[in-house]
PARO-24745 format. One line per 2 residues: number of its first residue (from 1); for each residue x, y, z of N, C-alpha, C. Coordinates in Angstrom, 1 decimal, padded with zeros to 4 digits. Layout:
# PARO-24745
NUM) X Y Z X Y Z X Y Z | ...
# end
This chain:
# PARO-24745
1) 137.9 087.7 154.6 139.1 088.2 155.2 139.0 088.0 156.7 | 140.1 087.2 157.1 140.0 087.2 159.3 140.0 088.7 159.7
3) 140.0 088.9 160.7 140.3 089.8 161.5 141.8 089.9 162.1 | 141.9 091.3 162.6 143.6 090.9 162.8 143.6 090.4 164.1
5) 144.6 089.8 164.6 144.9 089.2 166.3 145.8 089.7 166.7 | 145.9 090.5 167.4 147.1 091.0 168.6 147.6 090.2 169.7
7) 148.3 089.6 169.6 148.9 088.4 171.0 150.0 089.5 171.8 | 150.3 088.8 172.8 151.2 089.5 174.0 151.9 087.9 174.5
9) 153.3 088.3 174.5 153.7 087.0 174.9 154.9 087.8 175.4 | 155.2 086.4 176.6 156.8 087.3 177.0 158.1 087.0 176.7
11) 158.7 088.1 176.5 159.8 088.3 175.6 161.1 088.1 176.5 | 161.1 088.3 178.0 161.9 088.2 178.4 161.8 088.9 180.2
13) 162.8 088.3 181.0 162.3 089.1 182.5 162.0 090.0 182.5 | 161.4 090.7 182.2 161.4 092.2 182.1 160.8 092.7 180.7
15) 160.2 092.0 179.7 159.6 092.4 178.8 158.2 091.7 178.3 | 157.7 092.2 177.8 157.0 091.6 176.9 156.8 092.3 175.2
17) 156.3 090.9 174.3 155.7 091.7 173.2 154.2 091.6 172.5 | 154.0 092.4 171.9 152.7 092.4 171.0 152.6 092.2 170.1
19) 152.3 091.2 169.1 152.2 090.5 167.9 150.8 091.2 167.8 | 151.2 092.5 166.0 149.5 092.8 166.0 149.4 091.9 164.3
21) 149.9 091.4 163.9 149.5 090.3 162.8 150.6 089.3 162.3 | 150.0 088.8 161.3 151.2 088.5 160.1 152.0 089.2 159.3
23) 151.3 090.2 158.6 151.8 090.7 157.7 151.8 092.2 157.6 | 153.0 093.2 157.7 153.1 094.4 157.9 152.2 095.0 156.9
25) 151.9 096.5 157.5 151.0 097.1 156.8 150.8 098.2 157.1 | 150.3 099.5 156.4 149.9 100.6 157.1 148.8 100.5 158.3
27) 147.6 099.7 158.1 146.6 099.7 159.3 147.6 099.6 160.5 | 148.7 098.1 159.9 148.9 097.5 161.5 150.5 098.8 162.2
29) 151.1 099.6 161.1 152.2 100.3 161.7 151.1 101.7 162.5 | 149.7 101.7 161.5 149.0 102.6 162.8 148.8 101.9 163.9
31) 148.0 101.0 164.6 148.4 100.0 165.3 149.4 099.7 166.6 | 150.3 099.9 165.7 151.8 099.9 166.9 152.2 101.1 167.4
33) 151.2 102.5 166.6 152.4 103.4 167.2 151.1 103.9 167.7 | 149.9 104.3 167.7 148.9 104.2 168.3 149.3 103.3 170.3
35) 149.0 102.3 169.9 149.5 101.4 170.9 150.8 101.8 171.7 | 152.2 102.1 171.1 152.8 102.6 171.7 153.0 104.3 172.4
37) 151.9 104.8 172.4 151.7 106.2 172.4 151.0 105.9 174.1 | 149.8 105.3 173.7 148.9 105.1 174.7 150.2 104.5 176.1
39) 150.8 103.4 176.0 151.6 102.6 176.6 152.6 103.7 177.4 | 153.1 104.6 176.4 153.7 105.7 176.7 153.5 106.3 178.1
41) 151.8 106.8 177.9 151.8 107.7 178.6 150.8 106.7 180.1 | 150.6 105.5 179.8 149.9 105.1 181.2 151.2 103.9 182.0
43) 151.9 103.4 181.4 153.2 103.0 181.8 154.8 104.1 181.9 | 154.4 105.3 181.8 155.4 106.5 182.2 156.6 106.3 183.3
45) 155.8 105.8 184.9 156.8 105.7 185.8 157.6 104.3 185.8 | 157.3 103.5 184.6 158.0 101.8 185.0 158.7 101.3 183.6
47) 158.2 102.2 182.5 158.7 102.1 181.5 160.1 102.6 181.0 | 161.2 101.3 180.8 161.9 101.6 180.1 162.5 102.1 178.5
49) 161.3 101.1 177.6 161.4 101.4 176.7 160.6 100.6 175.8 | 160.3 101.4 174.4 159.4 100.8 173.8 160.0 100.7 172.3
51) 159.7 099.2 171.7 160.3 099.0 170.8 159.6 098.6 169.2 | 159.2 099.7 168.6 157.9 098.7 167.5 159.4 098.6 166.4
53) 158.3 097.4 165.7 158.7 097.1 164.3 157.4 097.1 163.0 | 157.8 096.6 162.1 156.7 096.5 161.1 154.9 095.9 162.1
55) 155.5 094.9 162.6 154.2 094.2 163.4 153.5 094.0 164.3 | 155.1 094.4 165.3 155.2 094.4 166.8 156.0 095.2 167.5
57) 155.3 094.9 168.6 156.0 096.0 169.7 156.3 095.7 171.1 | 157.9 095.6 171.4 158.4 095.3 172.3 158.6 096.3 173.8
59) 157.9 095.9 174.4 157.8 096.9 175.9 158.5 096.4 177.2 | 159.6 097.2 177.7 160.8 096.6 178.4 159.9 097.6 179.4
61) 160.4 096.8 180.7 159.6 098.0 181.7 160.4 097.4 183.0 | 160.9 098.2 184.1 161.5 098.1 185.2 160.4 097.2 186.2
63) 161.2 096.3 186.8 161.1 094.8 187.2 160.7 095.0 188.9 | 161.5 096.2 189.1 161.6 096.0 190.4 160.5 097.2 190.8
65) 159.7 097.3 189.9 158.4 098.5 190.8 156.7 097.9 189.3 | 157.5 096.9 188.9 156.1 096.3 188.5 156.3 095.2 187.7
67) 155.1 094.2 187.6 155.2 092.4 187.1 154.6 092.5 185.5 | 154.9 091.2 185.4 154.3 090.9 183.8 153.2 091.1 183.8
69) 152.1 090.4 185.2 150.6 091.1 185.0 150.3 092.3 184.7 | 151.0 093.0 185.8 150.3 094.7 185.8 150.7 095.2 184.3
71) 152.3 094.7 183.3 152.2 095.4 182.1 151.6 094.6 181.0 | 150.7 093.4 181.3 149.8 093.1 180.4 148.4 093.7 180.4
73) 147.9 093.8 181.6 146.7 094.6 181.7 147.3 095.5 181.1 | 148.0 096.7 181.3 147.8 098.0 180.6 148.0 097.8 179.1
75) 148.7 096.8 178.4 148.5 096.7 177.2 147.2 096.4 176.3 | 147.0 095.4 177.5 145.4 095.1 177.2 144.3 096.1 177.0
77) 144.6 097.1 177.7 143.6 098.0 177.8 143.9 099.2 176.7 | 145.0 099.1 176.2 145.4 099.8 175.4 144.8 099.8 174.0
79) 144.9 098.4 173.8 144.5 097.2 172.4 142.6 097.8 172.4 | 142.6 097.5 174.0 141.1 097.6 173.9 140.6 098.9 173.0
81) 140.9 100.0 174.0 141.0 101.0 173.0 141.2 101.8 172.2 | 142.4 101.0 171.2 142.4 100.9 169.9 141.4 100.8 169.1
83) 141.1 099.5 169.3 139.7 098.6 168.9 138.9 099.2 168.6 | 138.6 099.8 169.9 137.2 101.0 170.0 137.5 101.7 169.0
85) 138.8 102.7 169.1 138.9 104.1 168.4 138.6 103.7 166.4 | 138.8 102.4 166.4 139.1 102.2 165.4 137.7 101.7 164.8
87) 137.5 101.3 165.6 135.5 100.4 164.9 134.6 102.2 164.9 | 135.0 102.7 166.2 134.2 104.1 165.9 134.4 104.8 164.9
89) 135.7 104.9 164.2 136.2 106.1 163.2 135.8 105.3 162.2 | 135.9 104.1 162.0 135.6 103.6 160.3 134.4 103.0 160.2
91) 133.2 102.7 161.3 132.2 102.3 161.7 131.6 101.3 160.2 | 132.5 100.8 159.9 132.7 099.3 158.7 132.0 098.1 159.8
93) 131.8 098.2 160.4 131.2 096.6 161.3 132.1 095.5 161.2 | 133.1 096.2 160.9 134.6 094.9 161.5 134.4 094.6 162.4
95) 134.6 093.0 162.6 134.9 092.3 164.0 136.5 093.0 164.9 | 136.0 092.9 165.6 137.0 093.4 166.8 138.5 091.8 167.1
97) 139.3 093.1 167.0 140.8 091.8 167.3 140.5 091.0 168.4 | 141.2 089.8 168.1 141.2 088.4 169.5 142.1 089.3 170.1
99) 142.4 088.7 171.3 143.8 089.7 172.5 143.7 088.6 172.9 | 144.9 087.5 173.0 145.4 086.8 173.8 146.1 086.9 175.0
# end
């Protein structure tokens, strides 16, 4: 079985999204809202709004007080520790997601 991949691509001036697989699922809707919780609260002052679906999750964020880098790192770091929280609690020796 692969591991799952979380990509980040941009969606738009002012957005990006997070592709956390193929195929919807309970791990991956924990995943997105996990992910969007975290995003929540360390993107607070620039975030407009956050948009999951079955797989992914769309993060609109105000343009004019921050870039696509600064809201990729924080997603990144988000994903990161997911990862973590997630290899810790089920300590299965799953490989850890790619993050593109």
């Amino acid at each position: 079985m692969s591991s799952p991949q979380q990509t980040i691509s941009i969606a738009g001036e002012n957005s990006l999204i997070v592709y956390f697989g193929d195929k919807p699922g309970a791990a991956i809707a924990s995943q997105v809202a996990q992910t969007a919780q975290q995003l929540r609260e360390s993107l607070s002052q620039v975030l407009i709004d956050l948009i999951p679906s079955y797989a992914s999750l769309l993060v609109i964020y105000n343009p004019l007080q921050t870039d696509h880098n600064a809201v990729r790192k924080s997603i990144r770091h988000a994903l990161s520790n997911l990862t973590d929280d997630e290899n810790n609690e089920s300590n299965k020796g799953q490989t850890q997601g790619v993050i593109k």
